[in-house]
MARVEX-98025 format. One line per field, with one value per residue (C-alpha): x, y, z; residue number from 1; residue in three letters. Coordinates in steps of 0.02 Angstrom, whole numbers, plus 32768, in hexadecimal, padded with zeros to 4 digits. Example, Ala and Ser with C-alpha at 12.3 -4.5 7.8 and 13.67 -1.06 7.14 Angstrom:
# MARVEX-98025
px: 8267  82AC
py: 7F1F  7FCB
pz: 8186  8165
k: 1  2
r: ALA  SER
This chain:
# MARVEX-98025
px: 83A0  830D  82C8  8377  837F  82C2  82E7  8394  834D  82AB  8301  8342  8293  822F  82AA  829D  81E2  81F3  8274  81F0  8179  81E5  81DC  812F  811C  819F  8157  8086  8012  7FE5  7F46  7F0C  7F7F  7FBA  805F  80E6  8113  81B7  81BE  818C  8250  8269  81BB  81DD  8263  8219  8199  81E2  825F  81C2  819B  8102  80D6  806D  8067  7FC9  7FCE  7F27  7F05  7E58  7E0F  7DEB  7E2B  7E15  7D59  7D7C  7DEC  7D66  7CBD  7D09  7DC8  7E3C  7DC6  7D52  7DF0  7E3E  7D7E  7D96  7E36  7E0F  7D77  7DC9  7E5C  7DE0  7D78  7E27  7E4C  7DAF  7DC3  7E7F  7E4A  7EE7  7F56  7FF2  7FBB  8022  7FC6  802A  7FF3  806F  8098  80D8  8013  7FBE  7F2C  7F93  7F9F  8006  7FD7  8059  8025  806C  8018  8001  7FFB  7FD3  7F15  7F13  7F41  7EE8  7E43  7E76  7E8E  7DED  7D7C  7DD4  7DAF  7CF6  7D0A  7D4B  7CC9  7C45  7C88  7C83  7D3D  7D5C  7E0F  7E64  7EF5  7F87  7FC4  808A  80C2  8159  816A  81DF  8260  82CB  82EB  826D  8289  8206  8218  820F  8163  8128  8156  8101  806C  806B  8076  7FE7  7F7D  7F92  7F55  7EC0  7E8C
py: 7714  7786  77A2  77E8  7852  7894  78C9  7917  7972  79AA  7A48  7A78  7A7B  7AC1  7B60  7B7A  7B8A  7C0B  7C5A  7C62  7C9C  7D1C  7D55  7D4D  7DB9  7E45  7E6C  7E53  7E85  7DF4  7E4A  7EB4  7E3E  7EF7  7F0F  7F43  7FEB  7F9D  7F8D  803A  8069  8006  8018  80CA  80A4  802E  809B  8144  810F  8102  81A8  8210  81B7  81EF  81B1  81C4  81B8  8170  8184  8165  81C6  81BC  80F4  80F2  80D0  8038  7FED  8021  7FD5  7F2B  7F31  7F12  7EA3  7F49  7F9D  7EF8  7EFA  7FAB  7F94  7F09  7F56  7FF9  7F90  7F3D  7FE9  803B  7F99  7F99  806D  8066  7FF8  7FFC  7F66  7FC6  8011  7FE6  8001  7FF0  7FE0  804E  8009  80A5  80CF  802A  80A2  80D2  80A4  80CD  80C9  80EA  80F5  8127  81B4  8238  82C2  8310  833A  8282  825E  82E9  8292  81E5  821D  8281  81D1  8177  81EC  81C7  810E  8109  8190  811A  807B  80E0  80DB  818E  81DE  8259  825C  82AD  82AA  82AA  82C7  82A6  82DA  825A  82E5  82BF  820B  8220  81CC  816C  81D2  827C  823A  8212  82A6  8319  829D  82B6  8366  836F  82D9  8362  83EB  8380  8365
pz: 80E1  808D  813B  8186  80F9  80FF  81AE  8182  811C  8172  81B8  8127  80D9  817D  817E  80B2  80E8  8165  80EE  8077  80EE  8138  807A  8059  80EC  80C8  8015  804C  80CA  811E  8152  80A6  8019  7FE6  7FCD  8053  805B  8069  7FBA  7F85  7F6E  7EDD  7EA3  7E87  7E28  7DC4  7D93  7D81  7CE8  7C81  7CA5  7D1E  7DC5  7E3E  7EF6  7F63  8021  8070  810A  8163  81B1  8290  8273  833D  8327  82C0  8346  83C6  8387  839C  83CD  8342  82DE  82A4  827D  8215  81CD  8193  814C  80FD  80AC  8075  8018  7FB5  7F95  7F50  7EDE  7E9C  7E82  7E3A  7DA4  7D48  7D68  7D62  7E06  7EA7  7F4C  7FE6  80AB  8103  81A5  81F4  8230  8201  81BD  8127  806C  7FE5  7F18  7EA5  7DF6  7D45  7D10  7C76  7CE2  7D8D  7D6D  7D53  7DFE  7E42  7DE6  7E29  7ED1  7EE3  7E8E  7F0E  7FB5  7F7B  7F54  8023  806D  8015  804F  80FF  811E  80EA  80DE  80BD  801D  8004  7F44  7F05  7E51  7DFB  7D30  7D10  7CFA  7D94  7DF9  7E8F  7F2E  7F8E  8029  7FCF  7F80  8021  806D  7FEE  7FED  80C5  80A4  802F  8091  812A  80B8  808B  8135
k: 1  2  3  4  5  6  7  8  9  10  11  12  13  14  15  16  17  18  19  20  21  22  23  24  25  26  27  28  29  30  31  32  33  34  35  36  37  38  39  40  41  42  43  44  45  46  47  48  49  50  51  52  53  54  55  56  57  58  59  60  61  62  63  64  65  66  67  68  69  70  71  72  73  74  75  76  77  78  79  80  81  82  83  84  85  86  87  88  89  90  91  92  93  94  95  96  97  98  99  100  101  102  103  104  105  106  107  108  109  110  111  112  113  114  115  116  117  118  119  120  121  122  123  124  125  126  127  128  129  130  131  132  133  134  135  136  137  138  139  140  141  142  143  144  145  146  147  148  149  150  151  152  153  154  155  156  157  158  159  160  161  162  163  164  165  166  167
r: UNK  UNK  UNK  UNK  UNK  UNK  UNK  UNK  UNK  UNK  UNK  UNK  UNK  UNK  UNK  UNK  UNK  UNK  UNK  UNK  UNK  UNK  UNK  UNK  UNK  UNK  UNK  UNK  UNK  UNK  UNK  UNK  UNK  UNK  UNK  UNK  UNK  UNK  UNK  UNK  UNK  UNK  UNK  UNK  UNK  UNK  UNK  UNK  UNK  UNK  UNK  UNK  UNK  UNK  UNK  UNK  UNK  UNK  UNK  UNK  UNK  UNK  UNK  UNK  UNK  UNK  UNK  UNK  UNK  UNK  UNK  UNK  UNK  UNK  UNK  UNK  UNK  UNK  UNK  UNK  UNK  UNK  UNK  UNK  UNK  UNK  UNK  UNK  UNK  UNK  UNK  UNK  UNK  UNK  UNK  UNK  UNK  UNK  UNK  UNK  UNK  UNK  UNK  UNK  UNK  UNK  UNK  UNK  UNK  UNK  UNK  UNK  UNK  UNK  UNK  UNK  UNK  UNK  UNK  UNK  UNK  UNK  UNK  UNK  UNK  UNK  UNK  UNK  UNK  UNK  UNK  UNK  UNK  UNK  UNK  UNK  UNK  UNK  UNK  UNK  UNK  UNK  UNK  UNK  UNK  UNK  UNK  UNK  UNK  UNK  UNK  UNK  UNK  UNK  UNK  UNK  UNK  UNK  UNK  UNK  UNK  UNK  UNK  UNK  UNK  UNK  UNK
């Protein structure tokens, strides 16, 4: 009958849903929409054939007195509010910005650059875009020339560095 097979095939459809789901949530920030920092390995790689990328570690600054003026909802407010501040300052679409779940506080950009000044520049615009918006932070910049295959976790190591430097 049309009923038997509705309901034989109701768990079928209920787990391509949470499949789907499961999905959904490994490649976005249920929180921010940003991207997963899960997918910055093959982002890099994407990105780097075409030649310079740069990589810029975000990470705002004393988070703790977010999560204190109201729990975790001021610190999902502020997160919230300094994702949309760095969309609105990385203006090119070709921009990838990440939430790094490692700290929670933490972004990453990757972008196809000209050069480093260029990063340097866009890093800098966006350190003011945050401080304005009142979630400052402090960023840590990594360049690759295009001349040699980088790997995400050397980018993010040099960006750490830097982002430490900054501070």
């Amino acid at each position: 009958s049309l009923v038997g097979a509705f309901i034989g095939a109701l768990p079928s459809l209920l787990l391509s849903r949470r499949l789907l789901r499961l999905e959904r949530l490994s490649m976005q920030d249920p929180l921010t929409g940003l991207r997963s920092g899960r997918m910055l390995d093959g982002d890099v790689d994407l990105l780097s054939r075409s030649g310079p990328i740069a990589l810029l570690l975000v990470d705002l600054d004393d988070f703790r007195r977010f999560n204190e003026l109201g729990y975790r909802e001021g610190g999902d407010r502020a997160l919230v509010s300094a994702t949309q501040r760095m969309m609105a300052s990385l203006r090119r679409r070709a921009d990838r910005v990440y939430r790094l779940h490692t700290a929670g506080d933490e972004f990453a950009a990757l972008m196809s650059i000209r050069d480093e000044r260029q990063a340097l520049i866009t890093a800098q615009r966006l350190c003011v875009a945050l401080r304005d918006n009142g979630t400052p932070a402090s960023i840590g910049v990594a360049y690759c020339d295009g001349s040699t295959d980088p790997r995400a976790c050397e980018l993010l190591a040099d960006a750490s560095a830097n982002k430490e430097k900054a501070k």
